[in-house]
C-alpha positions, 0 to 999 in steps of 0.5 A: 288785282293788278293787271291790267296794269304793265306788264301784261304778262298773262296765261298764253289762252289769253293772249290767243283770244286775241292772236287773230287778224280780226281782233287787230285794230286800226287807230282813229287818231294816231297822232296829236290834235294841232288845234291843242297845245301840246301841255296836253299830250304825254310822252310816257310811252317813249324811251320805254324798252319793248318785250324784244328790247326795242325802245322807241325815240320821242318824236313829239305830239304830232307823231304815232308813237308805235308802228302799226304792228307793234301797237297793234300787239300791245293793244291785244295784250292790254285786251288780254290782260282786260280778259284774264281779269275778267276772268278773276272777277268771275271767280270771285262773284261765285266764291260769293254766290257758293257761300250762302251766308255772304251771297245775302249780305255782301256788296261786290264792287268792281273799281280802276283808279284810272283810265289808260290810253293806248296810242290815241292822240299819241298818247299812251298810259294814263297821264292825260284829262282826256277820257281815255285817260280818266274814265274807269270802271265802275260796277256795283253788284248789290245782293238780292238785287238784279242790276244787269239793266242797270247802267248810268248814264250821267257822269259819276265820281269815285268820291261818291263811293263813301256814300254811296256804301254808307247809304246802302248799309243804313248809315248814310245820317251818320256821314259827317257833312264835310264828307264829299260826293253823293249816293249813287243808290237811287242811279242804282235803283234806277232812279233817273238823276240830273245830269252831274260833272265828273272832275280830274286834274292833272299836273305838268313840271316844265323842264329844259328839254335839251336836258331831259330829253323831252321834245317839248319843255312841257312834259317835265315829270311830276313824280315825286315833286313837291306840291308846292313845286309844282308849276302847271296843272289841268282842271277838267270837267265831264259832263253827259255830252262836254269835256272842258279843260283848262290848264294854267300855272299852278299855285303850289303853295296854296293849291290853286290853279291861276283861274285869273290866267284864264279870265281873259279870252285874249290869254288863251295859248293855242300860239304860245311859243313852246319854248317860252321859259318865262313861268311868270307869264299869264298861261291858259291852254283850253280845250272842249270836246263833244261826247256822244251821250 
């Protein structure tokens, strides 16, 4: 399914779930942390044109990107979009349970490839290492099994679905060694497991911003660029209670971050001047924030 992907054009009962004041949000942080360089941030929202045609101009990080009214009406329409497919999971599960030969004998997942942020730190769609911008849904329905009081509470990873299929159909010892990830069958069962990370990266392409636009040089777009012309990347790990993440110059060629630019705690650029265009320089932009398990 699509949706809740843009645009979130959806049956108008939907959208009335939300019409109400109560289901208007405030914003915790609208704006950009200053204690975090701006490579971190996206400006994705910018410059893209509204359902009345308004487009709003780039105002940098440390801006709200959208007046309260108007992300207070995109905030309701992703909700809707969240509930009609919702809505479509249900009748799925019960085309499922109604055919007897496949309520015994299908697994049904439900699974995003990525998360989506809607105006926290400024930051809108999903080009982020924050958690808003990595974290997706993930529910297993196993048949035969009630696993409604089921929930992980460990970090998990999509790469550890192979496996974790494989080991609930019986051919787990068939998975070839250099195969990643792990089952998730005992968090299932629910077996308490160590505390794991979850990881994610994600790219930067620097440009001129007098001539894209851009109000920071960071926020080049990496679409369609080379591997190899890639020059800056974010290496993130969650685990229960941190995320750490560290961007530094990326080796396209070889696939490597520049870990070395981050060896010394002298390199870190929370005073790097946004305009220094010498790529040849050492870059290391850290982050750390606390989670509630």
């Amino acid at each position: 399914m699509r949706r809740p992907h843009l645009p979130w054009v959806v049956p108008k009962r939907m959208l009335d779930l939300y019409n109400t004041s109560s289901a208007s949000s405030k914003l915790a942080q609208p704006s950009f942390p200053r204690d975090v360089h701006n490579i971190a941030w996206s400006d994705e929202a910018f410059g893209t044109a509204t359902l009345n045609g308004t487009v709003y101009e780039n105002q940098g990080p440390w801006t709200q990107a959208f007046p309260d009214d108007v992300t207070d009406e995109l905030r309701k329409g992703y909700a809707a979009a969240v509930s009609w497919v919702d809505e479509q999971v249900g009748r799925v599960v019960r085309a499922v349970d109604d055919d007897g030969s496949l309520s015994s004998t299908t697994i049904v997942a439900l699974v995003g490839d990525h998360g989506y942020s809607l105006g926290s730190k400024a930051c809108w769609t999903k080009h982020t290492n924050f958690d808003l911008g990595t974290r997706v849904p993930l529910i297993i329905r196993l048949p035969g099994h009630d696993a409604s009081q089921v929930r992980v509470g460990v970090p998990v990873e999509l790469v550890d679905l192979y496996r974790t299929f494989a080991d609930l159909v019986g051919l787990l010892p068939e998975v070839a060694a250099d195969v990643q990830g792990k089952s998730l069958r005992p968090h299932m069962l629910g077996v308490v497991g160590e505390d794991d990370a979850a990881f994610s990266q994600y790219d930067r392409c620097p440009t001129d911003g007098a001539t894209t636009g851009n109000v920071t040089r960071w926020h080049g777009p990496c679409k369609r660029v080379a591997m190899e012309n890639i020059s800056y990347m974010g290496m993130s790990m969650r685990t229960s209670a941190w995320r750490y993440t560290a961007w530094m110059r990326f080796d396209g060629a070889n696939n490597r971050g520049r870990w070395e630019d981050c060896d010394d705690d002298d390199q870190d650029c929370e005073d790097c001047e946004d305009d220094d265009d010498d790529d040849d320089s050492s870059f290391c932009a850290r982050e750390l924030y606390a989670h509630a398990p």
